[in-house]
N, C-alpha and C positions, 0 to 999 in steps of 0.2 A: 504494500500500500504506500508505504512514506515511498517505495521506488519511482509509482506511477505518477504522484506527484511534483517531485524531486526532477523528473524529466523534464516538462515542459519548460520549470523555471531554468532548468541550466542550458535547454535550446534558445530560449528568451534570450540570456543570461550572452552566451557565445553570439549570437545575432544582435544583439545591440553591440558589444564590443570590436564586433566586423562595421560593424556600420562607423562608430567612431573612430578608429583607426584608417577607414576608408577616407572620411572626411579630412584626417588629418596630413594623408596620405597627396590630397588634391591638393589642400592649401597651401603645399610643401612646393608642391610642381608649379602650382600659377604664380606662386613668388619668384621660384627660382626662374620662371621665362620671363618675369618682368622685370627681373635682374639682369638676364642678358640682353633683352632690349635698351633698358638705360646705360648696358658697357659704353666705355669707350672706346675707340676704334682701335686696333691694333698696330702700334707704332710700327712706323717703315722710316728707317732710318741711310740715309745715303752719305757717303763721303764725297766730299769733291777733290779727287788724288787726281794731280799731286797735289802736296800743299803749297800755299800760295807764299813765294818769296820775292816782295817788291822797296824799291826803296822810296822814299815819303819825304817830306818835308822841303821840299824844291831846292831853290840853291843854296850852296856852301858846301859843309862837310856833309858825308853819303849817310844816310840811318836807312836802316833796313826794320821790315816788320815783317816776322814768317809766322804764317796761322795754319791751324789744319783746319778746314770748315768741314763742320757734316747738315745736313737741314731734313727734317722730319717734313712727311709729308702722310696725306690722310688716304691714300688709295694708291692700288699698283700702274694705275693710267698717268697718276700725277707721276710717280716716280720714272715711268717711262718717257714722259713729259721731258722732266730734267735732264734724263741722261742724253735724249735726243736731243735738246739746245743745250747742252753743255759749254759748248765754245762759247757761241755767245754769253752765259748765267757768266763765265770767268773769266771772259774780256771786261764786263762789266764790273765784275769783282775787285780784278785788277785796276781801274780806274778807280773804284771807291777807295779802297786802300793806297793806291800810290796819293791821292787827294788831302791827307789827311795830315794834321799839324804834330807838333809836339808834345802841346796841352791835352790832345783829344786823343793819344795813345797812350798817354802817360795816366790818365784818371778813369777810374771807374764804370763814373759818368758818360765818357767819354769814346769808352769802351762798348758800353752797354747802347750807342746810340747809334754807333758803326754796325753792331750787331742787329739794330732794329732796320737802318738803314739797307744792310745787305739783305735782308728778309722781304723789304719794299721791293731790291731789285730784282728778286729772283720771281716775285709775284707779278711785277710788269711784264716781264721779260714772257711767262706762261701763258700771262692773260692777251698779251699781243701778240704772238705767233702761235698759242696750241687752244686761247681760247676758255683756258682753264680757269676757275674759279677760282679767285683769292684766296678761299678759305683754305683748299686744299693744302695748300703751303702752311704747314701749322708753324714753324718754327724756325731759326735758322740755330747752332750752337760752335762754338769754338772750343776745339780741343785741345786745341794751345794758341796762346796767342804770346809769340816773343815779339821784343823790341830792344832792338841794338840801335842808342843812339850817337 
């Protein structure tokens, strides 16, 4: 007797616990897809070899600035973007950095505006021959940046 009772509650008993671990089991999954929909994009990271050795400061004594540059970029079309106007991205490159004073390699400031500045050129450079959206160019970065003056 207490058997034929005892049953029902403990199929109850297993069927409601299926059902909450069901539940908890979804709520798990719609997080974690809305977790990858907010990712961020997968960095693609490019160098621009060789690095760049120019000298700066116009006349008088020679100073040199040698940088490695690399620049993030947000899709594999941008990064092919890049490699395909390469000459021109580091003829331009080259003119930004040979352009450049004493005061404005020497400071931080200075540093960090060349760096915003080469990030301009590289998105002009996309957007007028491949057409490419600004945004794709997330970044530009230095991986060294010497100065012999």
């Amino acid at each position: 007797m207490l058997k034929s009772i005892l049953w029902p509650l403990w199929c109850r008993l297993c069927i409601a616990l299926f059902l909450c671990f069901q539940s908890v089991y979804l709520y798990a999954e719609e997080e974690a897809a809305e977790g990858e929909e907010n990712a961020p994009p997968p960095a693609i990271y490019l160098p621009l070899k060789p690095p760049f050795v120019v000298n700066y400061g116009g006349a008088g004594r020679l100073r040199y600035i040698k940088t490695e540059v690399s620049v993030r970029v947000a899709n594999i079309d941008t990064g092919n973007a890049v490699r395909f106007h390469m000459p021109f991205i580091r003829n331009n490159m080259v003119m930004l950095f040979s352009s450049q004073t004493s005061e404005t390699v020497s400071s931080q400031e200075g540093r960090e505006k060349i760096r915003m500045d080469a990030l301009e050129q590289i998105r002009d450079v996309l957007e007028a021959e491949n057409k490419t959206p600004r945004e794709d160019v997330i970044e530009v970065f230095f991986n060294s940046f010497i100065v012999q003056k």
